[in-house]
C-alpha positions as CSV (number, residue, x, y, z in Angstrom):
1,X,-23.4,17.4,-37.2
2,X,-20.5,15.5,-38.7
3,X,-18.8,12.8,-36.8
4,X,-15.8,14.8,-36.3
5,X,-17.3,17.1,-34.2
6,X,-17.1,14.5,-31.7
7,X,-13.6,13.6,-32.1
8,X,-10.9,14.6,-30.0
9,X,-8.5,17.7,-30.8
10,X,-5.6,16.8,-33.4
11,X,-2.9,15.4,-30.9
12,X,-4.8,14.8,-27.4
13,X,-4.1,11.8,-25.8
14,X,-7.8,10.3,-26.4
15,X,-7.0,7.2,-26.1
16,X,-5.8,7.2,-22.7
17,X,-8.7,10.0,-22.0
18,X,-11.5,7.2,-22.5
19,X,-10.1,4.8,-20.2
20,X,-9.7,7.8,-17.3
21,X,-13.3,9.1,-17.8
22,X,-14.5,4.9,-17.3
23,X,-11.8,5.4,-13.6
24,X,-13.7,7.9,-12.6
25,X,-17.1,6.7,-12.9
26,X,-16.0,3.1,-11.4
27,X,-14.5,5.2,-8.4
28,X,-17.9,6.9,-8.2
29,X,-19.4,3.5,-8.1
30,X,-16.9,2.6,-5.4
31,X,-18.2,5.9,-3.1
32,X,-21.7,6.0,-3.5
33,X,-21.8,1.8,-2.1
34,X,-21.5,3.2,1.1
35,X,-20.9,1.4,4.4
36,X,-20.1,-2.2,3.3
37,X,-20.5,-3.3,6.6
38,X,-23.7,-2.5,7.3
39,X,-24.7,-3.7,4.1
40,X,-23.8,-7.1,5.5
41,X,-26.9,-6.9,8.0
42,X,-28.6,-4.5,5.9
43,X,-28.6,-5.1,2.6
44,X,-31.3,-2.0,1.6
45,X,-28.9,0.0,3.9
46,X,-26.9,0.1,0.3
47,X,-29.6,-1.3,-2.1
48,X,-31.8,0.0,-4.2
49,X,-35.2,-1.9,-3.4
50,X,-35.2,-3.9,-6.4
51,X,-31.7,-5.2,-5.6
52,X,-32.1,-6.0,-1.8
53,X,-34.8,-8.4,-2.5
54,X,-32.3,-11.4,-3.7
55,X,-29.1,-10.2,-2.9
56,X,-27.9,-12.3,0.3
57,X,-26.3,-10.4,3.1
58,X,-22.8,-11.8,2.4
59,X,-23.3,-10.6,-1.3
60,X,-23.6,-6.9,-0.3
61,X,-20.1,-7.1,0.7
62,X,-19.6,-8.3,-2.9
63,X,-20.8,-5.3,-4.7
64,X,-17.8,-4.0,-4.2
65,X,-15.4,-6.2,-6.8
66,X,-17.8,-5.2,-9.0
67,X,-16.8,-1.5,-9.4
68,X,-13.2,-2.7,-8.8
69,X,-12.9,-5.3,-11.1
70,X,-14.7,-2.6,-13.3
71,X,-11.7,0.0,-12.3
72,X,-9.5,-2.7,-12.9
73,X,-9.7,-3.8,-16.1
74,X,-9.7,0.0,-17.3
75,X,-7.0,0.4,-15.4
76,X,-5.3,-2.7,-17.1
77,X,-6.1,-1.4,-20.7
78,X,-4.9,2.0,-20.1
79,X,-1.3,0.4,-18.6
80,X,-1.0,-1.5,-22.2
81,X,-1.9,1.6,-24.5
82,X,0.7,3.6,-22.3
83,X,3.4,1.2,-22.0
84,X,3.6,0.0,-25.9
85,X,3.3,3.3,-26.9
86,X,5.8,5.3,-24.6
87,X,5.1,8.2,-26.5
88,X,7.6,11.3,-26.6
89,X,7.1,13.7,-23.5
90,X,3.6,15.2,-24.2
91,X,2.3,17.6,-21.4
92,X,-1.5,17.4,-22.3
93,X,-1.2,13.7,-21.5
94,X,0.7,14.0,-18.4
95,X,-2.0,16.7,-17.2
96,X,-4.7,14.2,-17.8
97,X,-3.2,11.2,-16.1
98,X,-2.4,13.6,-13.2
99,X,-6.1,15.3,-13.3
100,X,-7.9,11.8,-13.0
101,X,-5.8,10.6,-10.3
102,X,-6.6,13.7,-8.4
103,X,-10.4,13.7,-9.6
104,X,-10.3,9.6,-8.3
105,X,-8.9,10.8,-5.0
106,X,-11.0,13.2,-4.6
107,X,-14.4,11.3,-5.0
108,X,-12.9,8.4,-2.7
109,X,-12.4,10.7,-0.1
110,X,-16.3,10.5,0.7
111,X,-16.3,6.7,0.5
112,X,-16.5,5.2,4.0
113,X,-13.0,3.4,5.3
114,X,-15.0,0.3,6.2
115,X,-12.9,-2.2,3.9
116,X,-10.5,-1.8,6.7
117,X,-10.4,-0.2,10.4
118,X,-6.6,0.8,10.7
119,X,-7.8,4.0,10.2
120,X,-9.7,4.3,13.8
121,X,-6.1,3.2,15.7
122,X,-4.8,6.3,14.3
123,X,-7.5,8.6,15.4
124,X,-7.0,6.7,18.9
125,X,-3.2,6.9,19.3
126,X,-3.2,10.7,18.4
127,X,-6.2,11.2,21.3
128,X,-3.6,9.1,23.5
129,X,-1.0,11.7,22.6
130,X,-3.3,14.7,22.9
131,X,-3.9,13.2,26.8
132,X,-0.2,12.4,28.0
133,X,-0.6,9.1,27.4
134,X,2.2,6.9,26.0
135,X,0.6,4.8,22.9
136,X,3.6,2.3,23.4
137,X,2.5,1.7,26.8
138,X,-1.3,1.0,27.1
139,X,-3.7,-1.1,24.5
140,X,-7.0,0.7,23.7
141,X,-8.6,-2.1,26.0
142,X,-6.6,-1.0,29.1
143,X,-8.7,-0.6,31.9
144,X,-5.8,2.2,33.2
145,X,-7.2,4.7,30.1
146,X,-10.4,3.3,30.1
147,X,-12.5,6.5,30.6
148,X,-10.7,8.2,27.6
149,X,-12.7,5.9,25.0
150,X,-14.6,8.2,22.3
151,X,-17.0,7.3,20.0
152,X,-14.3,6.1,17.7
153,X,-13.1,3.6,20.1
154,X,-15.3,0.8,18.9
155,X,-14.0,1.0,15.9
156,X,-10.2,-0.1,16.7
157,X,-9.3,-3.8,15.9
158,X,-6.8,-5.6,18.0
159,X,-7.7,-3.3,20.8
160,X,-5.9,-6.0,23.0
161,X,-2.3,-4.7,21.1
162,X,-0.6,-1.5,22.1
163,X,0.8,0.5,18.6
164,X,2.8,-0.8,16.3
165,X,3.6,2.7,14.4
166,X,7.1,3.7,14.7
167,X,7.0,8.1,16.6
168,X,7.3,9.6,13.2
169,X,3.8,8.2,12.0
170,X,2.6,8.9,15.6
171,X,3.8,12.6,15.1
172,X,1.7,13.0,11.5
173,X,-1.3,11.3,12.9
174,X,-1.5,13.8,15.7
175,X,-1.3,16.9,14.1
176,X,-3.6,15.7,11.3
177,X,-6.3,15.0,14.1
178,X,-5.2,18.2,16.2
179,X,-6.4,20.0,12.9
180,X,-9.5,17.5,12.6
181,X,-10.1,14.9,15.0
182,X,-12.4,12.7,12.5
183,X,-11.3,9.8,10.3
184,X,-11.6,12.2,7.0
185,X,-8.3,13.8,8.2
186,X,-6.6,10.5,8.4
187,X,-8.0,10.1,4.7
188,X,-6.8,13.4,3.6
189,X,-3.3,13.6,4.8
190,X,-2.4,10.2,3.2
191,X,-4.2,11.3,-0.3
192,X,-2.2,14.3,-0.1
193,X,1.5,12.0,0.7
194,X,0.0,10.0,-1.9
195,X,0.0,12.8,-4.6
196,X,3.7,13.3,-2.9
197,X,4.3,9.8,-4.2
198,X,3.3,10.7,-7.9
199,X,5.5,13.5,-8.0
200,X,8.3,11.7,-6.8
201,X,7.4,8.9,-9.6
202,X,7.7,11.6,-12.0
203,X,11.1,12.7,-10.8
204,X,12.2,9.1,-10.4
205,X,11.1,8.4,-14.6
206,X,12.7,11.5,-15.9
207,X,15.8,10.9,-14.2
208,X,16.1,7.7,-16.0
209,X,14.4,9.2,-19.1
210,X,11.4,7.1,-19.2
211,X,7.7,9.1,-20.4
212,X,6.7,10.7,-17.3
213,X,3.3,9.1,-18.9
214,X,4.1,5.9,-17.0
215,X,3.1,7.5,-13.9
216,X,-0.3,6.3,-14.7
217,X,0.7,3.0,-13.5
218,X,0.7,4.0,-10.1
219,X,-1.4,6.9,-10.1
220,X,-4.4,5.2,-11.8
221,X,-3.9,1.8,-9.9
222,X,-7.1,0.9,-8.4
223,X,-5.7,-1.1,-5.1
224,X,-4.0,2.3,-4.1
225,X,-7.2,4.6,-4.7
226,X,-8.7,2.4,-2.7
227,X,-6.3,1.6,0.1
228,X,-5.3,5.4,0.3
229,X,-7.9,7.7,-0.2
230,X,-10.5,4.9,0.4
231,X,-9.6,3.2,3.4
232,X,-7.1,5.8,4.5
233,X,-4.1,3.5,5.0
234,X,-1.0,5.4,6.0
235,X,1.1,3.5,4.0
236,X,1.5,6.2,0.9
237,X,3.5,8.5,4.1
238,X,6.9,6.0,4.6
239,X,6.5,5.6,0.9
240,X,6.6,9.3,-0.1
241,X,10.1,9.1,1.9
242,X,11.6,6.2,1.1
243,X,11.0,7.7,-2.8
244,X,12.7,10.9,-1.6
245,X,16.1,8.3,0.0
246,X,16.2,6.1,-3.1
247,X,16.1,9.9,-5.4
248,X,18.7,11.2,-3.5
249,X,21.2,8.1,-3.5
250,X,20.7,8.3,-7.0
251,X,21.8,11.3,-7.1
252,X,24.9,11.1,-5.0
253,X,23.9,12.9,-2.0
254,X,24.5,10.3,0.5
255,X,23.9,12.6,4.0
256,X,20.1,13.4,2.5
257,X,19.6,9.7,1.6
258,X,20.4,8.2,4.6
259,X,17.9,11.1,6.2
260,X,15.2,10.6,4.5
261,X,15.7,6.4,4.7
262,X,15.7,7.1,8.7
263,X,12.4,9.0,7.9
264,X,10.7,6.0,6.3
265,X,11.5,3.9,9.1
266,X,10.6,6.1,11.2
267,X,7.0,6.3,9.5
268,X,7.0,2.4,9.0
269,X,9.9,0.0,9.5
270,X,9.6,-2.2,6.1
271,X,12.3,0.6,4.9
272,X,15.4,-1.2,7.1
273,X,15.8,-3.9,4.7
274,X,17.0,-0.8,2.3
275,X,20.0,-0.2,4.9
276,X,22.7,-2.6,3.6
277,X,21.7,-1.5,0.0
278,X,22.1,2.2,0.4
279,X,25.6,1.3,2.3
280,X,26.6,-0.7,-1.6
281,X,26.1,2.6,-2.6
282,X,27.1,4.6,-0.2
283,X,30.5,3.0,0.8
284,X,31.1,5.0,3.5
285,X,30.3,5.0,7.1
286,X,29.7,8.4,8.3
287,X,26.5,9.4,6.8
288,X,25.0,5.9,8.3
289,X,25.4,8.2,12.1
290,X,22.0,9.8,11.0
291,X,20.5,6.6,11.5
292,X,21.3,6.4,15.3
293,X,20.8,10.1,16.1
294,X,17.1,10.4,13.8
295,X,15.8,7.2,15.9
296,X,17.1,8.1,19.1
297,X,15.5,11.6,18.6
298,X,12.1,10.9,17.6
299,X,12.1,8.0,20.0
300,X,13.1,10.2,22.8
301,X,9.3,11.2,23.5
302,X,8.1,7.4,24.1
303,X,11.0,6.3,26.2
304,X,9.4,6.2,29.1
305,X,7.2,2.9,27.9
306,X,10.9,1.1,28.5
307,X,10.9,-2.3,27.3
308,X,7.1,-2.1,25.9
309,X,7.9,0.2,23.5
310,X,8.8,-2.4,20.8
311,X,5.6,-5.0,22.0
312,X,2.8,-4.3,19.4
313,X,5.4,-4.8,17.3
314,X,7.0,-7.9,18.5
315,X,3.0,-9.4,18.7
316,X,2.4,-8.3,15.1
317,X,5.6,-10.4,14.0
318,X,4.5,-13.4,16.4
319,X,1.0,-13.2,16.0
320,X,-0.2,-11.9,13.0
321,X,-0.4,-14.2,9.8
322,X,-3.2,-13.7,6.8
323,X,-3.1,-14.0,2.7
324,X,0.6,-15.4,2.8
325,X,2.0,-17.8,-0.2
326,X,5.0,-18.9,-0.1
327,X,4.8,-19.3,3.9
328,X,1.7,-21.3,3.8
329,X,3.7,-24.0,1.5
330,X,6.7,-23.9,4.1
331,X,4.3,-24.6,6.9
332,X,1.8,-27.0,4.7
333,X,5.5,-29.0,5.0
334,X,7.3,-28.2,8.4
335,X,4.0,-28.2,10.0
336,X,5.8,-25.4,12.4
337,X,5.1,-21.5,12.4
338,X,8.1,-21.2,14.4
339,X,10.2,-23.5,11.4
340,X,8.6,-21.8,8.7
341,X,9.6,-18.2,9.7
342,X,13.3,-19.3,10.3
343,X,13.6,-20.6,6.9
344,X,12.1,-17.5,5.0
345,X,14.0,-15.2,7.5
346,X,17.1,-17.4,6.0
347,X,15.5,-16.7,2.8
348,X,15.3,-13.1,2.6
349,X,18.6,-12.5,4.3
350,X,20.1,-14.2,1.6
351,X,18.3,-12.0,-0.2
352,X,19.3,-8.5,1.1
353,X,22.6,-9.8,0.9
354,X,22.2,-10.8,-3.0
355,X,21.3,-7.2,-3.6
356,X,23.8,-5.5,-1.0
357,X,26.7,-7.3,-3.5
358,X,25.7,-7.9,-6.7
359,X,22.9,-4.5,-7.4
360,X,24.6,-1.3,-7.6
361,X,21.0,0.3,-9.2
362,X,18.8,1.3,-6.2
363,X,15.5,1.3,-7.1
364,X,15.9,-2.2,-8.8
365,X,17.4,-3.5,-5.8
366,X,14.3,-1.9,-3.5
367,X,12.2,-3.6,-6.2
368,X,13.5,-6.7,-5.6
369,X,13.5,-6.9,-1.9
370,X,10.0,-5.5,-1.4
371,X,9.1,-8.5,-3.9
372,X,11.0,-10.9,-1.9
373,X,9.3,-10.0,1.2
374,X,5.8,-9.6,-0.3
375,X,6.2,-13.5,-1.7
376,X,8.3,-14.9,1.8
377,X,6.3,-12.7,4.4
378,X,3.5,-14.4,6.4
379,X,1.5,-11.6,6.1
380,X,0.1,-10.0,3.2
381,X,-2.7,-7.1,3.3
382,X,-3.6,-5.9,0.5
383,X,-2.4,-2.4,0.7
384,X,1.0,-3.7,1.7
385,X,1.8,-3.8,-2.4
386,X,1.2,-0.4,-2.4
387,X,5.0,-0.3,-1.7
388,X,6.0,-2.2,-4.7
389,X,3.7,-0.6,-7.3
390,X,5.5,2.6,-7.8
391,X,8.7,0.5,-9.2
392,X,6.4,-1.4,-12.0
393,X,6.5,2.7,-13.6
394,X,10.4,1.2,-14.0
395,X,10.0,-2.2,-14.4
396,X,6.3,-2.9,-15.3
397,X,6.1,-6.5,-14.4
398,X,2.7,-7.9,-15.8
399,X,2.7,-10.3,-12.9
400,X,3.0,-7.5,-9.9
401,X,-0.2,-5.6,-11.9
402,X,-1.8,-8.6,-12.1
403,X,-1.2,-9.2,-8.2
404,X,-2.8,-5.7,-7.6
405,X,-5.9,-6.5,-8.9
406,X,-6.6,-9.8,-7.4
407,X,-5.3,-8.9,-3.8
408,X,-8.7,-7.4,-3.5
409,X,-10.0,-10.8,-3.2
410,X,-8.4,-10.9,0.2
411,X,-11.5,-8.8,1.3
412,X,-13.7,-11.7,1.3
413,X,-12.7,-12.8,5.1
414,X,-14.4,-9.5,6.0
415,X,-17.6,-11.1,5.4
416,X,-17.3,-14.2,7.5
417,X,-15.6,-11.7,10.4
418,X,-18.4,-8.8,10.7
419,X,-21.2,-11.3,10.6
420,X,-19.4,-14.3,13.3
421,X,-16.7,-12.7,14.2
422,X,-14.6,-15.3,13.3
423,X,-11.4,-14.6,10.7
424,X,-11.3,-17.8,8.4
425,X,-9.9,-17.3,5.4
426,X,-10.6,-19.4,2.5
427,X,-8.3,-21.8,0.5
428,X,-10.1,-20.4,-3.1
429,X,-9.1,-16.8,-2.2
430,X,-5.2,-18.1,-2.1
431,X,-5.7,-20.1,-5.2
432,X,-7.3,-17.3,-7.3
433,X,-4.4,-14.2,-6.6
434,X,-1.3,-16.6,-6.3
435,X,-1.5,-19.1,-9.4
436,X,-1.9,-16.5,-12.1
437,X,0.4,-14.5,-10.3
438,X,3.2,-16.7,-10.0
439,X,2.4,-18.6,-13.5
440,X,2.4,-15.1,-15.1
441,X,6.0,-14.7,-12.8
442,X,7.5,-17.7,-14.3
443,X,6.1,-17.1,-18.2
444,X,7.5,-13.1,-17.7
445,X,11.1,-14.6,-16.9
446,X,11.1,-17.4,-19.0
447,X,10.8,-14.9,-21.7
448,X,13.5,-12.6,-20.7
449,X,15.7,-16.0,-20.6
450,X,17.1,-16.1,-16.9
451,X,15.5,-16.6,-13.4
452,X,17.4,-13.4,-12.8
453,X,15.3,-10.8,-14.5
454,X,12.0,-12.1,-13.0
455,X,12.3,-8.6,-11.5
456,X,13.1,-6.9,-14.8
457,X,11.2,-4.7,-17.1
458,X,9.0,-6.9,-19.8
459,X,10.9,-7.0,-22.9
């Protein structure tokens, strides 16, 4: 048989097609590892027998960089074949970037959330719900609602915290687990807002004729397979809608934007540092009275946890710090949390205000300000750049793709934590994600000639 015969059709995207078909098999690598966590006191829990006998406990953990770093670097090629070429609108390629991400979603779905336990609070403040009781009010610990603990209870971290998640993400949660009270439903109703987000991508690129192809930037990205359909963060939700605001601003329809923007918050509250931005755009007051009634509305319900209902909330901006950069400079030099946190709040309202005069585009200036607080915030999980990676399918900053790869080094503190107990991160783990980042940062704007367009599009 001649050579060929094993060549692609005249015209298919093969090149792109190579690089899916590697995805797919590193996300099958991904699922069949199993249960990290028991790997940690385990190791032939998730070994072969001719692995376990000289792989250390901590390294089980390990096996996982290996299919992402796999995923990652196919990921990284397929971004520079699709990007340099930009290709006229071809459907056959747009199918097959749409039909991996769907095939990587789907295998991820049967890869345990153990990367990350988010997914059991959700489970736990639906079953709250379910029995009357006010998620605002009571931690999972609260010897008032102690007799309600399932078998999922365990599983809850900070179980010393009531909820942080504003009532629309309480509202999804709980008719996701009405219809199936496991963590797989948690998993599959954020894949599926997750596919939402593609769509919206695609809307987003053809509106500002880009190739629709670039969706693959975000749809093939392996943090988000991983933090979505993997871990089953619900992150991909308050995105989905704060696409749908920043579409319809775009679009002039200023009474839908400001709806679906009060949506977003309403799932998660990063989206309120869009307010003064939409109003640039906006100029008017009126629609802005959707914000009020929206909140007020879905917050109705809760009310009666009075001035708790805001205190997992106000511990997770007092408490919680983990994988920052720029903070950790401020307070390796104020010595102070407290100082620290007043200087990059001074930061980033300078910030919002920067983009609320001087941007008039609104998805460069969410860009911008979901950069700013990834870089100033003094906390940085790893699936909270999920937020910023559907804007590189605009602007496809080489630093921010970099960034998405290495934040899965953050995992490494799981180790340390399942087997003591004790969260202590590691200096390397800083050092590895945030020099290349921000020396990629600074060559990427140095090129385009001004400190300005360090959120720009590579030339």
């Amino acid at each position: 048989m001649s050579d060929s015969a094993y060549r692609f059709p005249s015209g298919f995207p093969g090149r792109i097609a190579v690089p899916g078909l590697l995805l797919i098999a590193a996300c099958v690598g991904i699922a069949a590892i199993g249960d990290l966590r028991s790997g940690l006191f385990d190791p032939n829990a998730i070994l072969p027998d001719a692995l376990s006998g000289w792989l250390t406990l901590p390294d089980a953990l390990l096996l996982f960089w290996v299919p992402f770093t796999a995923a990652f670097i196919v990921y990284a090629v397929a971004v520079a074949l699709q990007v340099r070429s930009d290709t006229p609108p071809d459907r056959r390629l747009l199918w097959l970037i749409l039909a991996v991400a769907i095939f990587c979603r789907a295998i991820l779905q049967f890869s345990p959330a153990t990367l990350s336990d988010d997914i059991y609070r959700y489970l736990w403040d639906a079953r709250m719900q379910f029995q009357g009781v006010n998620p605002y009010v009571y931690a999972p610990d609260a010897e008032e609602i102690a007799h309600l603990r399932d078998d999922f209870h365990e599983g809850i971290n900070n179980k010393d915290v009531p909820t942080v998640y504003p009532p629309l993400m309480q509202t999804a949660v709980a008719v996701a687990a009405y219809l199936w009270y496991s963590p797989a439903s948690m998993k599959l109703l954020f894949s599926l807002c997750d596919v939402g987000v593609i769509l919206l991508i695609i809307l987003m690129l053809r509106r500002r004729g880009l190739p629709e192809a670039r969706v693959l930037i975000y749809a093939w990205n392996p943090l988000v397979l991983v933090e979505i359909a993997g871990s089953g963060h619900n992150d991909s939700l308050p995105v989905a809608l704060m696409l749908a605001a920043l579409l319809a601003i775009d679009s002039q329809r200023p009474n839908r934007a400001v709806a679906w923007l009060s949506l977003s918050m309403l799932a998660k509250w990063f989206t309120v540092m869009l307010v003064p931005a939409f109003y640039r755009r906006i100029r008017r007051i009126r629609p802005f009275w959707l914000l009020p009634v929206l909140l007020i509305a879905f917050y109705l319900p809760y009310l009666d946890a009075g001035p708790d209902l805001f205190s997992g909330l106000l511990v997770y901006g007092d408490k919680w710090r983990f994988n920052d950069s720029v903070f950790s400079i401020l307070f390796f030099l104020t010595d102070s949390l407290n100082v620290s946190k007043v200087i990059v709040a001074v930061l980033f309202a300078g910030l919002v205000a920067y983009c609320a005069v001087r941007i008039t585009d609104p998805f460069r200036s969410a860009f911008i300000l979901l950069g700013g607080y990834l870089v100033l915030t003094p906390t940085v999980q790893p699936w909270y750049l999920v937020w910023v990676i559907p804007f590189l399918c605009l602007y496809p900053n080489p630093a921010w793709i970099l960034l998405s790869g290495l934040a899965a080094l953050s995992y490494h503190v799981v180790i340390g934590f399942v087997l003591t107990e004790t969260w202590q991160e590691e200096t390397w783990v800083r050092l590895v994600q945030y020099v290349p980042f921000y020396a990629l940062l600074i060559v990427h704007s140095l090129r385009n000639g001004t400190w300005r367009n360090v959120f720009r599009p590579a030339s």
